[in-house]
C-alpha positions as CSV (number, residue, x, y, z in Angstrom):
1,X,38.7,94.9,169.9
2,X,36.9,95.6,166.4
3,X,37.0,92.2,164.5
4,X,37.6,91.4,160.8
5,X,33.9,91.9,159.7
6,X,35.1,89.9,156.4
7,X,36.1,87.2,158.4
8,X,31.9,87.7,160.3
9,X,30.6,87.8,156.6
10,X,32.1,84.3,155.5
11,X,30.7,83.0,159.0
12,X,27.5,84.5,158.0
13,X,27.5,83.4,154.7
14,X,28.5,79.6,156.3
15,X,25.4,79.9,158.7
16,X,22.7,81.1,156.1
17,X,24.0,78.1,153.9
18,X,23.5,75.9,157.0
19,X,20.3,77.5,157.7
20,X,18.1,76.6,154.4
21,X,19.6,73.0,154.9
22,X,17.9,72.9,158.5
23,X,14.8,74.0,157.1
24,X,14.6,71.2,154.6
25,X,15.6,68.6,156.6
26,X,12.7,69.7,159.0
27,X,10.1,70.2,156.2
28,X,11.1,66.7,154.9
29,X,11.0,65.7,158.0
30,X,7.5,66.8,158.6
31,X,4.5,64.9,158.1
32,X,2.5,66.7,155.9
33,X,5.1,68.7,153.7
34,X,3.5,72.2,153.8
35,X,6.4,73.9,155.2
36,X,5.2,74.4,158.7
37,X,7.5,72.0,160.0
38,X,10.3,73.9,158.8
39,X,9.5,76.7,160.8
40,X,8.5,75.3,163.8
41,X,11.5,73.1,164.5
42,X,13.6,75.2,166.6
43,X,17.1,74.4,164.9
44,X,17.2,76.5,161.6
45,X,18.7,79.7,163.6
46,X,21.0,77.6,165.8
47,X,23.8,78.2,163.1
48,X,23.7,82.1,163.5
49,X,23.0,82.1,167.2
50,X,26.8,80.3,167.4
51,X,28.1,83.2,165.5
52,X,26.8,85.2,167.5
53,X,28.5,83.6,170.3
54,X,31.3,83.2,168.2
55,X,31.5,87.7,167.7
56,X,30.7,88.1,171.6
57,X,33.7,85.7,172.8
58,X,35.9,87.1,169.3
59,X,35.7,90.0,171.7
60,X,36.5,89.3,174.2
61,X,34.0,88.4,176.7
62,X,35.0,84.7,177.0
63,X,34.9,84.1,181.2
64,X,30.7,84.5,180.6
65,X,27.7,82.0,180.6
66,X,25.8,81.2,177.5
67,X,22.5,80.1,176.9
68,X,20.9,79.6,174.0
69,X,17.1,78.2,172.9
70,X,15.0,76.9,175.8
71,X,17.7,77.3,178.8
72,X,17.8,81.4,177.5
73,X,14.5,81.8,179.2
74,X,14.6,85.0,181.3
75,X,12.2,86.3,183.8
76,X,9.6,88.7,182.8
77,X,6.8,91.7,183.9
78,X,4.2,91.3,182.2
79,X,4.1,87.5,182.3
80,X,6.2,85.0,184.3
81,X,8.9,84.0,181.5
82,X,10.3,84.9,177.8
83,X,12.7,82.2,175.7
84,X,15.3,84.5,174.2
85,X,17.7,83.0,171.3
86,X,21.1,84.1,173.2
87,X,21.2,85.0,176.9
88,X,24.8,85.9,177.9
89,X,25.3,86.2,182.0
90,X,28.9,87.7,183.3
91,X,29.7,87.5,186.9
92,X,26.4,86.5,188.1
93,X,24.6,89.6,186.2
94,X,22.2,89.9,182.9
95,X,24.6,91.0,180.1
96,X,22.9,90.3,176.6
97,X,19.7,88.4,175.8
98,X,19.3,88.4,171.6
99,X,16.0,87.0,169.6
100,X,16.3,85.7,166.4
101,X,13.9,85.8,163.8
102,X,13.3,84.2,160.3
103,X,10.1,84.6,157.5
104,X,10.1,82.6,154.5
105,X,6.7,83.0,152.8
106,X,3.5,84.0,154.4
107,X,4.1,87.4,154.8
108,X,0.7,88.9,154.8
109,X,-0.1,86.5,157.6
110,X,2.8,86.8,160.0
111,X,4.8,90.2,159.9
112,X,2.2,91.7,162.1
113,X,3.0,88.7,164.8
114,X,6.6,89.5,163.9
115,X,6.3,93.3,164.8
116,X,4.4,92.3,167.7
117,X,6.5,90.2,169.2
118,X,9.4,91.9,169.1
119,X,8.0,95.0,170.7
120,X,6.3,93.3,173.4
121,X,9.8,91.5,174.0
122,X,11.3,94.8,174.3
123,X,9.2,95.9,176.4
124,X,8.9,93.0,179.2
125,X,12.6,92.8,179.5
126,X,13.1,96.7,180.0
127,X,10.4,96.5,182.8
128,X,11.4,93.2,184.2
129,X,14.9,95.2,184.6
130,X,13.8,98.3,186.2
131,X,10.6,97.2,188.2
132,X,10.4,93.5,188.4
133,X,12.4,90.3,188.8
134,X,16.0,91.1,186.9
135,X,16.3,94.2,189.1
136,X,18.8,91.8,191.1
137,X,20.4,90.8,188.2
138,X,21.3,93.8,186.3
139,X,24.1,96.1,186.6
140,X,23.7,98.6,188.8
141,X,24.1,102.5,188.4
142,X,26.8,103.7,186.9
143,X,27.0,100.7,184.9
144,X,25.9,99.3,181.6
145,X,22.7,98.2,181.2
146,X,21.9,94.8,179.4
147,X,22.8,94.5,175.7
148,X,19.1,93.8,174.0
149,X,19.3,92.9,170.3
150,X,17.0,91.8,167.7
151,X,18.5,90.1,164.1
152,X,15.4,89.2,161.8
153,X,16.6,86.6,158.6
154,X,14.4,87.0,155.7
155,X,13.9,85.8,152.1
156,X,14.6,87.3,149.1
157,X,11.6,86.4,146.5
158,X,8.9,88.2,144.4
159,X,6.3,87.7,147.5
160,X,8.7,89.7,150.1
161,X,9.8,92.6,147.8
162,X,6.5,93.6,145.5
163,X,4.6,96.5,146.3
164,X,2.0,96.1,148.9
165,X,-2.1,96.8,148.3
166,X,-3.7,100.3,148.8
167,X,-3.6,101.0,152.8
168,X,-6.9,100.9,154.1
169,X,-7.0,102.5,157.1
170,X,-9.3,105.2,159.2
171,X,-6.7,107.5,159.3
172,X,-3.9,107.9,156.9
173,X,-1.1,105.8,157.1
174,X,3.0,107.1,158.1
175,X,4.0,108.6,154.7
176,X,6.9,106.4,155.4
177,X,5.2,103.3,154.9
178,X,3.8,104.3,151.2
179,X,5.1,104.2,147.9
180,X,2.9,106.0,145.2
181,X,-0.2,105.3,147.4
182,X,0.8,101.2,147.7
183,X,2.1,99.9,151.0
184,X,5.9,99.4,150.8
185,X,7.5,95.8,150.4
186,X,7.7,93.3,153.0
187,X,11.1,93.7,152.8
188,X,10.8,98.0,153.2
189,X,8.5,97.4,155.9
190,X,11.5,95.6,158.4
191,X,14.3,98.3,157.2
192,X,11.8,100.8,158.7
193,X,10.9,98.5,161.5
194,X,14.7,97.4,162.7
195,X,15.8,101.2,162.2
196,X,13.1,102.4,164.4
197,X,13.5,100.1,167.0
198,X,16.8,101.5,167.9
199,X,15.8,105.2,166.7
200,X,13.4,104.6,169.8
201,X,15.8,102.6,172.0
202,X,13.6,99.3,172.1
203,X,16.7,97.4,171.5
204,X,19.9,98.9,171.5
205,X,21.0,97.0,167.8
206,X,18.9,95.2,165.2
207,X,19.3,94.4,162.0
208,X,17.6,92.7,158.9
209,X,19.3,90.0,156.9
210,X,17.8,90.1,153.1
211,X,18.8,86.2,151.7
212,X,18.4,85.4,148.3
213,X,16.3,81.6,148.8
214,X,17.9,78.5,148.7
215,X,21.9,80.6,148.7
216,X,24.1,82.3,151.0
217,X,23.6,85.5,149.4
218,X,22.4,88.2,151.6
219,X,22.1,92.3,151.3
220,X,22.3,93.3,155.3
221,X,20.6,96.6,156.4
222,X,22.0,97.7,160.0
223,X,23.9,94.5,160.0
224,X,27.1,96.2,160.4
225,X,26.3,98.7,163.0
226,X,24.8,95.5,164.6
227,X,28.0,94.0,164.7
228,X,30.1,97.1,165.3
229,X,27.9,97.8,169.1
230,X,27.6,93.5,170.2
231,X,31.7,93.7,169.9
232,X,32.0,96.9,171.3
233,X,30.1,96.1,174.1
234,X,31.2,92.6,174.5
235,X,34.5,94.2,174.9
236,X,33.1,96.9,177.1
237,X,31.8,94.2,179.3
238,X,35.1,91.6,179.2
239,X,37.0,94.9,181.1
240,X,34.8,94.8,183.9
């Protein structure tokens, strides 16, 4: 069941590659070259959403469904519908839904969104499952539940890993999130965030990918457990 995670890292490394490329092509692409085109086009995390595929059928689980970008929209709570990045349906029931996110530049302006996001995801799908519309198409008791993940990509530059300002808040700020009375890095900030959000069961893996700009060079924090519980529950799921 447990895959050659060398053979995932030269995948990964093939994706990341592909994944700057996309994101030039769409800021050339783009009419007025500021770099909003490149992340607004939808196609730069298609490359890792096929390895993802890739790990999940590796493992197994190859009589499923798979859905990726606008047809992985799933019903939700607290509004009427979310588009995940992966949604993965065996025998008629909700198996894995994945979201994929990148940040290149603009950090001060979008990690909150980021954070946000990603919780309120979270969130909606867990109620959706136990109170709303996927109560039908969940496993039932006794079974798994759905396998939620969340894989954030993000560059490795002077803006992403330098200290932050002084934390101004009313009340002071988790000790965690503080290095000699600075905020921590961009880059600090998602370790604590990814870790937390399966230290508190949001998601049940997640993972940061740290890319060097421009390369295929990553440093991955959680990335292996991530890998270690999409196989083993792929395979969990494929003996069903």
């Amino acid at each position: 069941m447990i895959q050659d995670l060398n053979a995932v890292d030269t995948k990964l490394r093939r994706s990341l590659a592909e994944f700057w490329v996309l994101r030039e092509a769409a800021k050339q692409k783009g009419k007025d070259k500021t770099g909003r085109g490149e992340a607004v086009s939808g196609q730069h995390l298609n490359p890792l959403t096929e390895l993802l595929v890739d790990v999940i059928r590796e493992a197994g689980l190859n009589d499923a469904e798979y859905y990726r970008n606008r047809r992985a929209t799933l019903p939700g709570f607290y509004r009427p519908s979310k588009q995940w990045d992966l949604v993965v349906i065996h025998k008629g029931k909700l198996s894995i839904a994945i979201e994929l996110k990148s940040q290149v530049g603009s950090y001060g302006n979008n990690f909150n969104n980021r954070i946000e996001e990603a919780l309120g995801s979270a969130v909606d799908l867990q109620t959706a499952i136990l109170e709303g519309a996927l109560q039908d198409f969940t496993p039932g008791q006794g079974f798994h539940s759905p396998f939620r993940g969340w894989l954030m990509v993000l560059a490795e530059e002077e803006a992403s890993v330098r200290l932050g300002r002084r934390a101004n808040t009313l009340f002071p700020v988790d000790k965690d999130f503080l290095n000699e009375g600075k905020l921590i890095s961009y880059v600090e900030r998602y370790r604590k965030f990814t870790s937390r959000l399966v230290q508190s069961k949001q998601y049940d893996a997640a993972a940061l990918i740290l890319v060097k700009k421009g390369t295929d060079e990553y440093k991955g924090y959680g990335l292996e457990s991530f890998w270690r519980e999409l196989m083993f529950f792929s395979a969990k799921v494929a003996s069903i």
